[in-house]
C-alpha positions as a printed NumPy array, in Angstrom:
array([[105.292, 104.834, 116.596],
       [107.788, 106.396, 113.739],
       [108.144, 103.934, 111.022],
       [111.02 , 104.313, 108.161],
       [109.898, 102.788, 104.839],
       [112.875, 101.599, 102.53 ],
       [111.93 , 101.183,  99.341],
       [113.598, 101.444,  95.918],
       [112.955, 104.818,  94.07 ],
       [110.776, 103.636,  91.439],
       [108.346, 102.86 ,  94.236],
       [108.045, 106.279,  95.443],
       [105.241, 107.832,  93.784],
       [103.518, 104.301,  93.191],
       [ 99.749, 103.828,  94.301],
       [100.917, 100.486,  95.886],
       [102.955, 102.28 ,  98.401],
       [ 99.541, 103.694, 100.077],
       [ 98.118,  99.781,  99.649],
       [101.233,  98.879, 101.732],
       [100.399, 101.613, 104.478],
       [ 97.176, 100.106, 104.825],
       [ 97.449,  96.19 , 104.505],
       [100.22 ,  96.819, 107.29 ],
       [ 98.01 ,  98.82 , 109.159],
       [100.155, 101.699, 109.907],
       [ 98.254, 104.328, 108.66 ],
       [ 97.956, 105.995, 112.439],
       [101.328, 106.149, 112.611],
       [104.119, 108.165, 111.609],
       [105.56 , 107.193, 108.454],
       [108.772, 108.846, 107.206],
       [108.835, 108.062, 103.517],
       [112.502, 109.308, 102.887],
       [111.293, 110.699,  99.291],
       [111.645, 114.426, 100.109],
       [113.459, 117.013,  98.513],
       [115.58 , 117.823, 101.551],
       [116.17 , 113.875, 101.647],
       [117.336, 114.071,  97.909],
       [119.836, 116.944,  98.711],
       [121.181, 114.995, 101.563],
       [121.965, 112.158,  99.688],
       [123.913, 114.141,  97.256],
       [125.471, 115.269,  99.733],
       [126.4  , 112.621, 101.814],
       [125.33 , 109.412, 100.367],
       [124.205, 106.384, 101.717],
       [125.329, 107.927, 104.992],
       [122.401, 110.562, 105.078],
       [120.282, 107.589, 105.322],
       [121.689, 105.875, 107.749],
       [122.147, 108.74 , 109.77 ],
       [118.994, 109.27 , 109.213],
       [117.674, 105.688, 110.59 ],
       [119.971, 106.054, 113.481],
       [118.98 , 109.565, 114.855],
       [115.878, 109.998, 114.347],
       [113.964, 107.685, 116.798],
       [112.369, 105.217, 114.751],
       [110.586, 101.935, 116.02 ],
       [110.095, 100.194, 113.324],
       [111.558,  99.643, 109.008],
       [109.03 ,  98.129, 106.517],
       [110.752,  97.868, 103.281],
       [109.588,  96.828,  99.773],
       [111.848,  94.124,  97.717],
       [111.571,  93.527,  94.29 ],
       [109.61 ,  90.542,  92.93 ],
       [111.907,  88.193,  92.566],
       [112.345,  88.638,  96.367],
       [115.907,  90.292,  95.81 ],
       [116.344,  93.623,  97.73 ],
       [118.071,  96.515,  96.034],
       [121.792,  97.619,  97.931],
       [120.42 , 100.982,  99.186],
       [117.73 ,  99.545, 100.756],
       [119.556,  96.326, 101.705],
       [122.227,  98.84 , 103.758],
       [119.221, 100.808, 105.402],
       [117.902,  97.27 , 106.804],
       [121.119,  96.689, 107.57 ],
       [121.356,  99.541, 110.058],
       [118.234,  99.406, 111.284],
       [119.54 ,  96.025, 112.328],
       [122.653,  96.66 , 113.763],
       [120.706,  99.022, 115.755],
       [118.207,  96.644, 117.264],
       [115.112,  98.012, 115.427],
       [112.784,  95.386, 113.889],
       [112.613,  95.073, 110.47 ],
       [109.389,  93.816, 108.644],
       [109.045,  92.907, 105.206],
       [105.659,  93.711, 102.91 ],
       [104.937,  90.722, 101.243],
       [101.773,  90.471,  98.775],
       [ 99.908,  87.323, 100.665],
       [ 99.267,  87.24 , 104.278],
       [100.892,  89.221, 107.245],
       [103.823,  91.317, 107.283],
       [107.073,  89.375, 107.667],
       [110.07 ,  89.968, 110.366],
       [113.289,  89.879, 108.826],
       [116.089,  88.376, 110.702],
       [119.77 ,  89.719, 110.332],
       [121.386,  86.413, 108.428],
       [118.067,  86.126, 106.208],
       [119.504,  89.709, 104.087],
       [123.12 ,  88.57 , 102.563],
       [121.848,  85.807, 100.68 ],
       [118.609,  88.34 ,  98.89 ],
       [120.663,  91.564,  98.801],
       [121.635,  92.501,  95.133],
       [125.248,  94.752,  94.097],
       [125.048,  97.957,  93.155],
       [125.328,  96.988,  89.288],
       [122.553,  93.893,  89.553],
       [119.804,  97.112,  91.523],
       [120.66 ,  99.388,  88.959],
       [120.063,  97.192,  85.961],
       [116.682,  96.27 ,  87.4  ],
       [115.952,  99.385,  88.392],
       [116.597, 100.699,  84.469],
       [114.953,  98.037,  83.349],
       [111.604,  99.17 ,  85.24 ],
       [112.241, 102.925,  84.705],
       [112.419, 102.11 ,  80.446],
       [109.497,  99.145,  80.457],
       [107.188, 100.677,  83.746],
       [107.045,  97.189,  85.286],
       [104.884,  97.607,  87.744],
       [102.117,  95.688,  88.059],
       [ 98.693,  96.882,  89.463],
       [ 98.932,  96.489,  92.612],
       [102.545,  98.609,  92.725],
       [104.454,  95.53 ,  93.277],
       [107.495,  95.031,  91.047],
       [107.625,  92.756,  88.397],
       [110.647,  90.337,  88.176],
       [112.501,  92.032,  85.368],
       [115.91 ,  89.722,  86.258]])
């Protein structure tokens, strides 16, 4: 199975993201991390719309995405769930207790942040390093 992982970018090089591999147990299967220089140079290039493009082309059964602590999800990775959704691929959350969580399509609007609320949190972690030990973000809001 090919699994897309949507996470903010202060999660990328985070310890927690292997913990997340493994309490979802999808370490046999192919997980496209879209951290990559190549990745980086497409979004330059194109935007938002490498990504999607991305989610939409390239076969994947399954998105697993990462939300901030206060539950909010960032706009970047709120409009590659949002694809993956429009597409009819299942979307699962990783949560810190208990199982993985499906994400239905009307649950996103009410958690997903604007572009100005992810980038002030996102600052805010880059400047304090609020992550706590387990890779999970703190809520900075």
């Amino acid at each position: 199975m090919k699994v897309y992982f949507a996470m903010p970018t202060t999660y990328f090089d985070d310890p927690g993201l292997q913990q997340d591999i493994e309490k979802m147990d999808l370490a046999e299967h192919q997980i496209y991390v879209p951290n990559s220089p190549e990745d980086e140079a497409g979004y330059k290039a194109m935007g938002m719309d490498y990504f999607r493009s991305l989610i939409a082309e390239k076969g994947f059964s399954l998105l697993v995405f990462r939300s901030f602590a206060n539950g909010r999800i960032g706009k970047d990775v709120a409009d590659e769930i949002g694809t993956a959704l429009n597409l009819g691929i299942p979307v699962c959350e990783v949560v810190d207790q208990g199982r993985p969580q499906l994400l239905a399509h009307h649950q996103l609007g009410v958690r997903e942040l604007t572009v100005a609320e992810t980038r002030a949190i996102l600052i805010t972690i880059r400047h304090s390093g609020s992550l706590d030990g387990l890779g999970r973000f703190k809520d900075v809001s």
